[in-house]
Structures are given as C-alpha cells and as structure tokens.
C-alpha positions in Angstrom: -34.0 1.2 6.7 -31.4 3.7 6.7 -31.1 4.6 3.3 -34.7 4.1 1.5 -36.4 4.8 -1.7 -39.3 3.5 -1.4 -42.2 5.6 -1.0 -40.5 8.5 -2.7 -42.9 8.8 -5.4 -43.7 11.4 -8.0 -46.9 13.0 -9.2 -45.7 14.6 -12.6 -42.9 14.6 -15.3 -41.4 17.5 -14.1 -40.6 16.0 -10.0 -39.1 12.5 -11.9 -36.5 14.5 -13.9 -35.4 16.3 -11.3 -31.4 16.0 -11.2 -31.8 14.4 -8.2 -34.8 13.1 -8.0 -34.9 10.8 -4.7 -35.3 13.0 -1.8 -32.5 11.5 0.9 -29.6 12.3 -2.1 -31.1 15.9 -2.8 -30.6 16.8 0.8 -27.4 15.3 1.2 -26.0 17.2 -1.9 -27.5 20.8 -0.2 -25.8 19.3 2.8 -22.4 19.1 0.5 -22.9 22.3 -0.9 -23.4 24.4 2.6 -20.6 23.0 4.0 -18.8 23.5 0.9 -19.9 27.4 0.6 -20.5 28.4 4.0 -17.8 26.5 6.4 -15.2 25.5 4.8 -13.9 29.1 3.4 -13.7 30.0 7.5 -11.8 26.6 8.1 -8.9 26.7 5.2 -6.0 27.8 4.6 -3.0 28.5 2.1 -1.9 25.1 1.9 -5.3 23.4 2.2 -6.5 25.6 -0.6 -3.1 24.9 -2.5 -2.2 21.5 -2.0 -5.7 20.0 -2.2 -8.7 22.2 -2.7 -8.1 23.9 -6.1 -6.5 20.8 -7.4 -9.1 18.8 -6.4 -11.9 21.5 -7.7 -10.1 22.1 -11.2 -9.2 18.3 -12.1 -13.0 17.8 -11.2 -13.8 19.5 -14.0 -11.2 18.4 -16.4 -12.2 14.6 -15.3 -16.3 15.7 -15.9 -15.3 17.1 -19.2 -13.1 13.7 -20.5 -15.9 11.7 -18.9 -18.3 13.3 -21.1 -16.4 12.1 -24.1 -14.6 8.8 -23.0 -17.2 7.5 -20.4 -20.6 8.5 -22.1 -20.5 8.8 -25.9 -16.9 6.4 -25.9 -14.9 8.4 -27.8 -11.1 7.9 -26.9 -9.2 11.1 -26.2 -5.4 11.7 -24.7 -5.3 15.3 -25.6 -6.2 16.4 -22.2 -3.6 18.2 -21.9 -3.1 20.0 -24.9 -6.8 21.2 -24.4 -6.2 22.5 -21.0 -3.4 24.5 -22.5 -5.5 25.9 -25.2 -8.1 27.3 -22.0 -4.9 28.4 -20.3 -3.6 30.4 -23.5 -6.8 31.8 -24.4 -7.3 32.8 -21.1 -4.4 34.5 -20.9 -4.8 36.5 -23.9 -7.9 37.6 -23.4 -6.7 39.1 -19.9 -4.3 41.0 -21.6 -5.6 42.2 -24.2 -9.6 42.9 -22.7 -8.6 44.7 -19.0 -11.8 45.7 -18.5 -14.1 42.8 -18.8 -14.3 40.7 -16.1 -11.9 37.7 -15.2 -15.2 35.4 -14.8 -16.1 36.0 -18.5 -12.4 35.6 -19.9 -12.7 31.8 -18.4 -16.2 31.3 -20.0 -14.8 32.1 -23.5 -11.8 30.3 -22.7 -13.8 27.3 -22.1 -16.1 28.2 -25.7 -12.2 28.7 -27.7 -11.3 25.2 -26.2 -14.9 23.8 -27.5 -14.0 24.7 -30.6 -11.1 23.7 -31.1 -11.8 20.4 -29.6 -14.5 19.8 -32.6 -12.0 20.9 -35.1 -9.4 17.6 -33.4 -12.8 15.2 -33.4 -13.6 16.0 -36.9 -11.5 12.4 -37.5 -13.8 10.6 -35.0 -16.4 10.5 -37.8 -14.5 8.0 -39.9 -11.7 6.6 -37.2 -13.0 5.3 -33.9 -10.8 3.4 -30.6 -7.5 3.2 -30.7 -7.1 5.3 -33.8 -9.1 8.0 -32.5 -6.9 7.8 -29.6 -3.5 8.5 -31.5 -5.7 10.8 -33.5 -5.8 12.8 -29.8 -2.2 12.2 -28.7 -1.4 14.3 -32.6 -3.2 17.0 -30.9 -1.7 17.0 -27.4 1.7 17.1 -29.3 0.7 19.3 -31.9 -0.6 21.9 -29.5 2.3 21.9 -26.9 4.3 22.8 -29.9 2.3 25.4 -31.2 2.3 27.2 -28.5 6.2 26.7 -27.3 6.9 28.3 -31.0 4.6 30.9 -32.0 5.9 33.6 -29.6 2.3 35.0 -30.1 0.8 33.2 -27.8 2.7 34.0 -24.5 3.0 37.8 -26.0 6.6 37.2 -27.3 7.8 37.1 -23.5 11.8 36.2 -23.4 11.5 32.9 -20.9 8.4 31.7 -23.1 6.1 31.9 -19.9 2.5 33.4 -19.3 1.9 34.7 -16.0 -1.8 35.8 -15.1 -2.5 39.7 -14.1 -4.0 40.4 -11.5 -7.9 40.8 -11.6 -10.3 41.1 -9.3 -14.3 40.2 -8.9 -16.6 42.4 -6.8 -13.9 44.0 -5.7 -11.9 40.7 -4.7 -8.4 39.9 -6.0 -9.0 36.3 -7.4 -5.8 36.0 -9.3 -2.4 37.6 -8.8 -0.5 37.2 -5.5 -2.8 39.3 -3.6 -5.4 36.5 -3.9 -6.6 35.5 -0.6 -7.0 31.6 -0.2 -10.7 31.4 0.5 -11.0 33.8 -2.4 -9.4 31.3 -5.1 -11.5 28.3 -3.4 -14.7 30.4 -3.9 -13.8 31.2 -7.7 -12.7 27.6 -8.6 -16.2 26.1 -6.1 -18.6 28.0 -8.3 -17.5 26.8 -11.8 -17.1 23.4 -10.4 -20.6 23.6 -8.8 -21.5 24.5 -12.3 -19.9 22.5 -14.3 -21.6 19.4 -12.4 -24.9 19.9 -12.5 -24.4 21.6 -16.2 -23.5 17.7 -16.9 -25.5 15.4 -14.6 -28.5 17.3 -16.7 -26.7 16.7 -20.0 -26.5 13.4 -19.6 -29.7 12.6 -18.0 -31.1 14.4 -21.4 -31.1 13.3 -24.6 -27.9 14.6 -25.1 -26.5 12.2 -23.1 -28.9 9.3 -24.3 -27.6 10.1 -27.6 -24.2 10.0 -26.4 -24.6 6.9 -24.8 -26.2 5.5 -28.0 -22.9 5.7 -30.0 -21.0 4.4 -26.9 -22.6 1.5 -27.1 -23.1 0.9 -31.0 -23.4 3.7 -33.3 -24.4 1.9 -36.2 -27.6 1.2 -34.4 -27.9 4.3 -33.2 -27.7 5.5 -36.2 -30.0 3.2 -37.6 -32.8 4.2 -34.8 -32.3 8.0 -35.7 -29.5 9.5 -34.0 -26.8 11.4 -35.8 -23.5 10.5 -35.4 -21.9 13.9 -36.6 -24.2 15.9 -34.3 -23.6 13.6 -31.2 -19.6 12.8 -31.7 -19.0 16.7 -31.9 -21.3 18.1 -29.6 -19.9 15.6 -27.4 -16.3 17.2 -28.3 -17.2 20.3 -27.7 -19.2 20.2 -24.3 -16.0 18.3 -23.3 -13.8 20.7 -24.4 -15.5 23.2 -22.6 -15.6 21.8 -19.9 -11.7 21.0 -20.0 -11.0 24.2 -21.4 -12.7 26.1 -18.0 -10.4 23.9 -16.2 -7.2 24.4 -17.7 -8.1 28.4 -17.6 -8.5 28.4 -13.6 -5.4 26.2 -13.6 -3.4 28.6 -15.2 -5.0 31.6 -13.6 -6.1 31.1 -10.3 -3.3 28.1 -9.1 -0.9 28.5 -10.7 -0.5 31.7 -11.9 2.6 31.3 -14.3 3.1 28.4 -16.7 5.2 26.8 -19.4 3.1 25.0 -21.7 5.4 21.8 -21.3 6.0 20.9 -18.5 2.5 22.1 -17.1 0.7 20.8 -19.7 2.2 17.7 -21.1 1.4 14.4 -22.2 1.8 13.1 -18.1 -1.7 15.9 -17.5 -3.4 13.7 -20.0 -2.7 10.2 -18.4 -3.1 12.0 -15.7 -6.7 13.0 -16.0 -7.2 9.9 -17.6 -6.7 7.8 -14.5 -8.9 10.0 -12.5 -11.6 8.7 -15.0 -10.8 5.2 -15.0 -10.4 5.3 -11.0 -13.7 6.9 -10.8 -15.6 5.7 -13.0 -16.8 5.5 -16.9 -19.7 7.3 -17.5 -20.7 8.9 -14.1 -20.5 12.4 -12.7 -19.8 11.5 -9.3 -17.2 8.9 -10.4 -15.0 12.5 -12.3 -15.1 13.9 -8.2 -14.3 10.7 -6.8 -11.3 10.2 -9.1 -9.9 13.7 -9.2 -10.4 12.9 -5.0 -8.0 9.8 -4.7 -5.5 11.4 -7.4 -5.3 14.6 -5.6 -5.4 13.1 -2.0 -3.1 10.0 -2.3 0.2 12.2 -3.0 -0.8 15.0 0.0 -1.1 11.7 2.2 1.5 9.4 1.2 4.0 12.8 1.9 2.8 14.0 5.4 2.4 10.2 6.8 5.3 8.5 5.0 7.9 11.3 4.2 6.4 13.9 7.1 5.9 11.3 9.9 7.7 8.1 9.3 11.1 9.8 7.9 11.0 8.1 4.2 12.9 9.4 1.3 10.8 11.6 -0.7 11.7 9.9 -4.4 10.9 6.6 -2.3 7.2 7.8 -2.0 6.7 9.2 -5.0 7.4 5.8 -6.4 5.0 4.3 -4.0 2.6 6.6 -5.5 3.1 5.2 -9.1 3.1 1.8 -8.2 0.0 2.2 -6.1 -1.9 4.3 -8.9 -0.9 1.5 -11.4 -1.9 -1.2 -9.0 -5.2 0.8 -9.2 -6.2 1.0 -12.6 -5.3 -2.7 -13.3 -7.6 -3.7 -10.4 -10.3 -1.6 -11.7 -9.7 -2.9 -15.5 -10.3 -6.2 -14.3 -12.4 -6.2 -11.2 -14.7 -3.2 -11.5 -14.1 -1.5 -14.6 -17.3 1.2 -13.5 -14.8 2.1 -10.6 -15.2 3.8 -7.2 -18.9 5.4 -8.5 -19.6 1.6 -8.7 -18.7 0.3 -5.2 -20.5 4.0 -3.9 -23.5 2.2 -5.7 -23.0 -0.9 -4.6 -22.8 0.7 -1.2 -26.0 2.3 -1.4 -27.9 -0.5 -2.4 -26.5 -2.7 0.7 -27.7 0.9 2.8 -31.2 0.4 1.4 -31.3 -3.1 3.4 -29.8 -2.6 6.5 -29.5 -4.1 9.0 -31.3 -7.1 7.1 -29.3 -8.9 5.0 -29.1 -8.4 1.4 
C-alpha cells in the first residue's frame, strides 16, 4: 500500500500524542519544512514573495486563528478585520515608540494587545451565541475601523491618516522598510507561520481544544460534564486573537508597509478570511493553509492565464473570481461542508488501499 498506517504502533503516552503521530505524515511535514526553509528562499523572487508567498503565509495565520474560534469552539466572528487592524496599530506604535527592542517582539505583543482585546469583544458570547454573536463581531469590526480613522493617536497624528512601518532590522537583516530583501520578508513571515501551526495543531489536540470542541457541539452539556464555558469561550477569543493579531502585524509591517485602516482592513478582510475557512475547512489546521492557498492562488492565476495569456479584460476576471469563489462556498455549504481538509482526508484514506479497491 502506498500510504499505510498499519503497523505504526506506539509503546507509551508520550509517542501517541505526538503532533503527528503516524510516521509517513511526520516525514512528509520535515519534507515541507526543508523545502520551505532551505530551497525556496534561493528560488524566489520579488513578485513570488509579493504576490503569493507573504499573502499566502500571513492569511494562514489569520485563517488558523478564526478557525480556532469559528471551526473548533463555534463561536461566530466577522471582526477579522478590525482585529488585524488592532495587531497592525499596535504594531506600529510600539515601533515607534520602543526603537530599540526588536521588531520580532513588537509582533509578539501585537498579537498579546489583539488577545486582549478580542476577549473584551467576546465578553457577549457568554449570554448571545450564532447569529447574534455574529453581529455582535461585525459592531466590532465597525467600531474599530472607526476608532482608529478618528483618534489621530493611533497613526501618531500623521496628516494623510496613514501608518507606514520603520525600518528594522533582525540579526543585522532589514525585514521591514524598503531595503527588505524578498527572501528576508519570506523568512520572517515562514517562522511565525511555522509557529503559529503547530502552536495550534497541539492546542487543539489538548484539552484546550476538546474543551473548545465541547461547546461547539453543545455547551450546555459541556457544561453539565464539567467544562466552563467562560474559561473556554474567552480563551478561545484570545488564542484567536493572537493569532489574528500576529497576522495583521506582519501584514502591516513586513507586506505592506503603509496602510489606511479602511480600505486595508475593512469589512471585505473579514469575508475575506472567512471564506478561506469555509473553503478549507471547519475545525482543521490544515484546512486554514489550504484555504488561504486557493484564496491567494486563484486571483495570481486567473490574471496571468486569463488577463496575461488569453488577452481578457482585467474587471472581466476579477468578476470571474467572485463568481467562482461564490460558486465555491455554496458547493462546500451543501456538498462538503468540512471542505478541501475533507476531500485531503478522503484522499488519504483511498491512498491507504491502493491499488485495491476501496
């Protein structure tokens, strides 16, 4: 059989809860990984790293973070957006106002200020669940585009209302500003992604995430069986908005390096993210990276084979790329609401058989 579990047995508690704990997947993710730290760097360049890479990369982690909450404890959220923004603001005042610490840090906190004010927004999820909860969110996305468009605090009472990120460097390295070298802003943006994952694939596999997945499914029995509801709706809030948060810092930072908070960070990056999840898949890791993948991918190829090679209007395409995203999600809705992680499963478990069939 190509693709076997059997036979792949354990001899303690500590090999079964391995993150990966069947052998062919471990090596194939330290296959992903060496390619992904030690060729591709050589191979890219500024438009690879521009157009697909860091998009790709940072959306992956907003998509793991909304995952976290939508996907695994079912808490509705369409303040994406506005949570990214927060990461990107406090990012950006804490490069200005601490020069000296290091730019990997000011991201870390930026992700911890986003946490928190992520559990302040999902205080109402203790008494309002579903769609509620969701309009609940969208107050927040509104409410924080605003706040930050008209407290000239925020972007340091600059005259066209923008932030643009300083340049700072790591190990000597520029990784934002315009001296950043592309494989340099890949690197920064692989590492918290790297992170980021397997920070959540052992969340969930915890009891974190079995809690989580308790109030998904019902909370009042989940609170009947022991589990707290307040602990497990916020923490879940606030590992997502940390998660988020990191994102919307390095999106801001190290891609685009100047923003206004509407039109980078409006209600259309909360859909958007969103539809990465649904695309990918509710309540798996690998369904965030597959996702951000297909929403990241599908506009880079829709341009260079349709507008690039077959002469097409460019507003003509970009169209195409609504109506096949929409086609998308409805398909998924209805046919395979676990999304593309699902059919990867599905996939695997035809793999485990071959060439016998299943």
């Amino acid at each position: 059989m190509f693709y076997r579990e059997a036979g792949d047995f354990k001899s303690s508690y500590v090999e079964d809860g391995q993150t990966f704990p069947i052998r062919f997947d471990r090596y194939r993710y330290y296959a992903v990984l060496l390619v992904g730290f030690a060729v591709v760097p050589f191979l890219i360049n500024d438009y690879w790293v521009n157009a697909v890479f860091l998009p790709f990369l940072i959306y992956s982690i907003a998509a793991i973070g909304l995952n976290i909450l939508v996907g695994y404890c079912g808490q509705v959220s369409l303040g994406t957006g506005g949570f990214m923004a927060v990461g990107a603001y406090a990012c950006y005042k804490l490069m200005t106002a601490f020069e000296g610490i290091n730019v990997f840090f000011h991201v870390i906190l930026s992700g911890g200020i986003t946490a928190a004010v992520c559990v302040l927004f999902g205080l109402p999820s203790l008494r309002i669940k579903g769609f509620y909860l969701a309009v609940a969110t969208l107050a927040a996305q509104f409410f924080l585009v605003w706040l930050f468009n008209r407290v000239p605090w925020f972007y340091n009472y600059s005259a066209s209302g923008q932030i643009s990120a300083p340049e700072r460097t790591l190990f000597g390295i520029p990784v934002t500003g315009a001296e950043t070298a592309p494989w340099a802003a890949y690197l920064f943006c692989l590492v918290f992604c790297v992170a980021s994952a397997i920070i959540a694939r052992n969340l969930t596999r915890g009891m974190a995430g079995r809690k989580w997945m308790a109030i998904r499914d019902m909370d009042i029995a989940a609170e009947i069986i022991g589990v707290n509801p307040l602990k497990a709706k916020l923490s879940a809030f606030a590992i997502s908005g940390f998660f988020v948060g990191i994102s919307g810092a390095l999106f801001f930072s190290v891609y685009l390096g100047a923003v206004e908070v509407g039109e980078a960070f409006g209600i259309n990056k909360s859909f958007l993210v969103l539809f990465m999840v649904i695309i990918g898949g509710l309540g798996s890791i690998f369904g965030s990276f597959a996702g951000a993948a297909f929403l990241v991918l599908l506009p880079v190829l829709l341009k260079n084979v349709l507008v690039g090679t077959l002469g097409w209007p460019t507003d003509l395409a970009a169209h195409l790329e609504f109506i096949i995203v929409g086609a998308m999600i409805v398909v998924f809705l209805i046919a395979e609401p676990h999304g593309l992680a699902q059919l990867w499963r599905v996939a695997k478990e035809k793999l485990r058989l071959w060439p016998f069939p299943h």
